[in-house]
C-alpha positions as CSV (number, residue, x, y, z in Angstrom):
1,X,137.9,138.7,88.3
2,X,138.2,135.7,85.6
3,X,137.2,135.8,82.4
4,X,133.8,134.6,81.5
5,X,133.7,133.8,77.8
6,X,130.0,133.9,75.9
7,X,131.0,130.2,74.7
8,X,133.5,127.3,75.3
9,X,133.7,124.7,72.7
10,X,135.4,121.2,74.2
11,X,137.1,119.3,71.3
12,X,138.3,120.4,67.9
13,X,137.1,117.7,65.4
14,X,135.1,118.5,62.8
15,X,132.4,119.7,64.9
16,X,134.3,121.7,67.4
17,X,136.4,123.6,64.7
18,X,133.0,124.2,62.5
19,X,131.5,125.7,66.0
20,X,134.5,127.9,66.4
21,X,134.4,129.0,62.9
22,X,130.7,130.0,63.0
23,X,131.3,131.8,66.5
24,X,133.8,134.1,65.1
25,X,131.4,134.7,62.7
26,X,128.7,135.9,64.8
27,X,131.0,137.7,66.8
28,X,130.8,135.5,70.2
29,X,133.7,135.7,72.9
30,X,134.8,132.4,72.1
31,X,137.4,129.5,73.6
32,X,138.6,126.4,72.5
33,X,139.4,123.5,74.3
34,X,141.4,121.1,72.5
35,X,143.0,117.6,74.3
36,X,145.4,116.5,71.8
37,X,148.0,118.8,70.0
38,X,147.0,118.2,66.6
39,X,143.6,119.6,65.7
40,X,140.6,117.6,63.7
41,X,139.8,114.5,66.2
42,X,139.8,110.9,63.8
43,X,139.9,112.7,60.7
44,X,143.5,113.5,60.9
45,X,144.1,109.4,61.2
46,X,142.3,108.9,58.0
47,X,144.8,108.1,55.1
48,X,142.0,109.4,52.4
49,X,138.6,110.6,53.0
50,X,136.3,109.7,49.8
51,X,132.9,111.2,51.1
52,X,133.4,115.1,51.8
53,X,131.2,116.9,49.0
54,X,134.0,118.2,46.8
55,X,136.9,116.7,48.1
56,X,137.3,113.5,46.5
57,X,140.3,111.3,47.6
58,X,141.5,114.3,50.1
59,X,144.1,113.4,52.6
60,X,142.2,113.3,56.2
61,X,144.9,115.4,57.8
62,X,145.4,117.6,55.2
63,X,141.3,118.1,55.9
64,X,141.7,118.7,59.4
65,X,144.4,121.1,58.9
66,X,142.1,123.1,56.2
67,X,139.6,123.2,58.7
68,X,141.5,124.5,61.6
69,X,143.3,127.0,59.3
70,X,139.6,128.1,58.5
71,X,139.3,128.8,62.2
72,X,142.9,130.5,62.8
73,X,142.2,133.1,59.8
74,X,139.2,134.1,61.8
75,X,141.0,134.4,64.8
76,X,139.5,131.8,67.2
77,X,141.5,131.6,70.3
78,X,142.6,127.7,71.5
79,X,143.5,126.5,74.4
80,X,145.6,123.1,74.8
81,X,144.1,121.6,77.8
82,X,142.3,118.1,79.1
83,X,138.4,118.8,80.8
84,X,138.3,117.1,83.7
85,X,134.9,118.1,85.2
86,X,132.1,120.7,84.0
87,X,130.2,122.5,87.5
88,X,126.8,123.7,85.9
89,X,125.7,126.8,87.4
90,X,122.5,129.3,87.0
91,X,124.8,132.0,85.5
92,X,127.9,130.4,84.5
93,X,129.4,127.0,83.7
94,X,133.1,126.3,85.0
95,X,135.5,123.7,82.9
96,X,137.5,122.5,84.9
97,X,141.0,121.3,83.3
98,X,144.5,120.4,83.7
99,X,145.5,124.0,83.0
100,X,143.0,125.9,85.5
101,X,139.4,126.9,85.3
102,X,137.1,128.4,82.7
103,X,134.2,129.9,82.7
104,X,131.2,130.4,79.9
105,X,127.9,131.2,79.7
106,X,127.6,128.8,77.3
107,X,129.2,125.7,76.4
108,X,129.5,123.4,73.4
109,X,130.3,119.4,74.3
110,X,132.1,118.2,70.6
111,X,134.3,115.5,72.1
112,X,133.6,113.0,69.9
113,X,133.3,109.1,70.2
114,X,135.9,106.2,70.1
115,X,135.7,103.1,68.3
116,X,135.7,100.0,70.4
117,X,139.4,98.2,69.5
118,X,139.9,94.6,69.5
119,X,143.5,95.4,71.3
120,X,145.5,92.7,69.1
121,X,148.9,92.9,67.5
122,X,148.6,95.0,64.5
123,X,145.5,97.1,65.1
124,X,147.1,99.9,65.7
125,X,150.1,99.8,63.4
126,X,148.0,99.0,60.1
127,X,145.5,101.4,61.5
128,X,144.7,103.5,57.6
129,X,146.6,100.8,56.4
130,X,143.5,98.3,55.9
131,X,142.2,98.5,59.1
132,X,139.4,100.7,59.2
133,X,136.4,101.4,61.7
134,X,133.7,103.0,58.9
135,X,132.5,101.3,56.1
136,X,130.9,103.9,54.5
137,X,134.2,106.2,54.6
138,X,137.1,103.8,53.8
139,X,134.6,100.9,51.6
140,X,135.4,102.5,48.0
141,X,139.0,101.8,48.7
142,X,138.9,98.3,48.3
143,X,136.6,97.8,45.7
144,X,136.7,94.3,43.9
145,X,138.8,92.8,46.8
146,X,138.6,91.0,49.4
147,X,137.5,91.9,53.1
148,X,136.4,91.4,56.3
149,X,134.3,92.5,59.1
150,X,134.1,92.0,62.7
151,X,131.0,92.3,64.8
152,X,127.5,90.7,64.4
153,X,125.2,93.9,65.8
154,X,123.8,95.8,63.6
155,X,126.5,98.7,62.2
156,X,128.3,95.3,61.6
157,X,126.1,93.8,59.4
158,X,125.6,97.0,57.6
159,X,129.0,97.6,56.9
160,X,128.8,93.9,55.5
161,X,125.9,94.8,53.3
162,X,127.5,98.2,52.2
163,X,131.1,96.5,51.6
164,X,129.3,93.7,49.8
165,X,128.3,95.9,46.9
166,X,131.5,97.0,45.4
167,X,134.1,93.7,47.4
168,X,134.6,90.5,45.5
169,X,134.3,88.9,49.0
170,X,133.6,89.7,52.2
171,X,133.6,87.9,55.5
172,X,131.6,88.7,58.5
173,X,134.0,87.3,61.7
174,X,131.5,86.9,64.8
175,X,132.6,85.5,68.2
176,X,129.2,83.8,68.6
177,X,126.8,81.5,66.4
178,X,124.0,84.1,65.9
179,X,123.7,87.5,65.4
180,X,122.7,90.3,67.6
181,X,121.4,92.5,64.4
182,X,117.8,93.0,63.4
183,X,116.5,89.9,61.5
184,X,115.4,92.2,58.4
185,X,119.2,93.0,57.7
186,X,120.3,89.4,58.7
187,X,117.9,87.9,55.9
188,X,119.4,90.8,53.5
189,X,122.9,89.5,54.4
190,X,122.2,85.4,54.2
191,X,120.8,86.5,50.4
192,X,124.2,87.6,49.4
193,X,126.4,85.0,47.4
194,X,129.7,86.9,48.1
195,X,129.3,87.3,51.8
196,X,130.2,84.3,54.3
197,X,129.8,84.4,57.9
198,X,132.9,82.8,60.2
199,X,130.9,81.8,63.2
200,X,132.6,81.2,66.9
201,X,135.6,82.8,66.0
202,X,137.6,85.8,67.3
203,X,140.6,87.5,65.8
204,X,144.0,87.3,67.5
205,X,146.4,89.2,64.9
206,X,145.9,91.2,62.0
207,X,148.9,90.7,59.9
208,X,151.2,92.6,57.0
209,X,153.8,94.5,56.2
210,X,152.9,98.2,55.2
211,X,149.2,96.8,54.6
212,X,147.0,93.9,56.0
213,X,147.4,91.3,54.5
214,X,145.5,88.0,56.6
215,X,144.1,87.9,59.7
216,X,144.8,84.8,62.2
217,X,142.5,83.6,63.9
218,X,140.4,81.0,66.0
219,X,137.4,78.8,66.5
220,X,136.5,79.0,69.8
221,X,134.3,75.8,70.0
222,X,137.6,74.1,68.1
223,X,139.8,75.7,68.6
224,X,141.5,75.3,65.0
225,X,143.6,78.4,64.2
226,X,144.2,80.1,60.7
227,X,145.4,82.8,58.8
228,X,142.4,84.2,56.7
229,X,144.2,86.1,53.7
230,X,142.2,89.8,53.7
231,X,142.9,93.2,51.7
232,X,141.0,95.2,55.0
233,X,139.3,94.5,57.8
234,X,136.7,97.1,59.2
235,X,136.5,96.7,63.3
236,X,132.8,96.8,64.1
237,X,132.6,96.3,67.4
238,X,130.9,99.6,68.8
239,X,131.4,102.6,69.5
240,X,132.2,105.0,73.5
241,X,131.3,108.4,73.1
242,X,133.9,110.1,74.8
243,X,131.9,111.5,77.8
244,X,133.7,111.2,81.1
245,X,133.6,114.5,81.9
246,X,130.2,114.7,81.5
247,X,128.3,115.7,84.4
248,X,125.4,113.4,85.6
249,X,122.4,116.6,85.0
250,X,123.4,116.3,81.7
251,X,120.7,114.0,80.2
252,X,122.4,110.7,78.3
253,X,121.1,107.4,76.7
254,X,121.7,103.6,77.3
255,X,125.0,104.0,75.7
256,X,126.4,107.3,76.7
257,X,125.8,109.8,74.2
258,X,124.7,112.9,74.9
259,X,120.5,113.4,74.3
260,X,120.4,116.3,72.0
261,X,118.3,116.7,68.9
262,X,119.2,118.7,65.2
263,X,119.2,121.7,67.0
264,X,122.0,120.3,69.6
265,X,119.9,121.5,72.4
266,X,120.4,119.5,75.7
267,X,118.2,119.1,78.5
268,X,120.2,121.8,80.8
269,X,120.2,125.7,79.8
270,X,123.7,126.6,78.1
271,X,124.8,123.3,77.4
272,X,124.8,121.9,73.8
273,X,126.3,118.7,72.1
274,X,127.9,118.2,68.5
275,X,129.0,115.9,66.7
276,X,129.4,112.2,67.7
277,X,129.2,112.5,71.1
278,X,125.5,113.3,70.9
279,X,122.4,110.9,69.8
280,X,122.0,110.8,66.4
281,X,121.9,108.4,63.6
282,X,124.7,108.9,60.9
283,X,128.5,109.6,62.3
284,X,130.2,111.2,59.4
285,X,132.4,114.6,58.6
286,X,129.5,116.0,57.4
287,X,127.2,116.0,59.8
288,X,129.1,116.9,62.9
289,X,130.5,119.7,60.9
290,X,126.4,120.8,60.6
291,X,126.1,119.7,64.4
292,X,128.8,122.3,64.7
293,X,127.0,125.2,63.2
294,X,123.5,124.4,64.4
295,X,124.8,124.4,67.5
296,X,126.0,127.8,67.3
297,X,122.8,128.8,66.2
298,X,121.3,127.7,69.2
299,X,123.7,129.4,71.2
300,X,122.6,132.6,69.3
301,X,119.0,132.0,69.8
302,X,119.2,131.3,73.5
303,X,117.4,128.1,73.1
């Protein structure tokens, strides 16, 4: 007869691995499912991670290691394997992976989200090398120079407004002539003398060496071409939450993420979400490490 753990995590970022370390605690029959060989999700492709209370400046795979080491010294048990499907059943839930079947009574969705890439040259290579996708992680890095932001919704603007604060310059790169963010933070961001919106224009390269160092790019009603000398550019295009192998009884929103509330709790018995795959306003360390122990909680509490 297979083996029906009390709880499956899927995904060992922050959220996963705090899960796993607050199930050993409470003494639940836990597994681990874990895609990629290297635990700690994004984190581990941070070069420095400035906003984790007490950590200062902290190396974001060094982090992730320190959090999965957490999680070994309390024996968690991992599994390296991709979820393909999850079948949702009265008494059990089955994973269903590359490496076989597994079954819970419970199971805790942590898979994270992606950022939305622009896919040119250079993206990927100066990737924690002046390209960044958060603001509000990677900002205090490039205080007093010069940087630049692509998107015109809302988490754009805000990263704008956030960068704008410590930056001697920033520019805000949109492909159209308006914005799509709220008018309250678009007035906030017209105010600002350091901030200058590039309208109609899209990025083809990101440039540099061992750091960025310009961005080319193009008008699309002119098409006039430049290099726009930058210290960082922060992609703010959007983000996927990484739900494919999400079942469709599994209640979602608009953009994919997974409905859960503080407590993680999902529409369907036994299923809970952590992290940044679920709805929730701030994506940080922090609080899908919380996601990650409230959702253990629940777990507990049969919510």
């Amino acid at each position: 007869m297979e083996k029906t753990y009390d709880l499956i995590i899927i995904g060992s970022g922050p959220a996963g691995l705090s899960a796993a370390i607050y199930a050993q605690r409470a003494g639940l029959d836990t597994l681990v499912l874990e895609k990629e060989y290297i635990s700690g999700g994004q984190v581990v492709n941070t070069a420095e991670v400035d906003n984790y209370p007490g950590l200062p400046g902290m190396n974001g795979y060094e982090l992730g290691m320190k959090f999965r080491s957490h999680a070994d010294a309390l024996e968690a048990k991992f599994q390296i394997a991709e979820v393909k499907d999850i079948i949702i059943e009265e008494t059990q839930k089955t994973v269903r992976t590359n490496e076989g079947d597994f079954y819970a009574k419970n199971i805790i969705i942590s898979t994270g989200a992606s950022h939305r890439k622009l896919g040119v040259p250079g993206e990927r290579e100066l990737a924690g090398m002046g390209v960044s996708y958060c603001a509000t992680c990677d900002g205090a890095f490039f205080r007093g120079r010069t940087v630049a932001v692509v998107g015109g919704g809302d988490v754009a603007v805000g990263d704008a407004l956030f960068l704008a604060r410590g930056c001697e310059k920033v520019y805000l790169i949109h492909r159209r002539d308006e914005l799509r963010a709220a008018k309250s933070l678009q007035k906030k961001l017209m105010a600002l003398p350091n901030v200058e919106i590039i309208w109609d224009t899209v990025v083809h390269e990101i440039c540099g060496e061992d750091q960025v160092e310009a961005l080319f790019i193009e008008n699309k009603k002119t098409g006039a071409k430049k290099h726009l000398p930058v210290d960082g550019v922060f992609v703010a295009v959007g983000m996927k939450p990484n739900t494919n192998m999400v079942p469709d009884e599994i209640k979602k929103d608009e953009a994919g993420y997974i409905v859960a509330d503080e407590n993680c709790v999902t529409n369907v018995t036994g299923i809970f979400a952590a992290g940044d795959v679920r709805t929730k306003m701030l994506r940080q360390i922090i609080t899908a490490a919380a996601d990650g122990a409230n959702a253990v909680e629940s777990v507990q509490h049969g919510i």
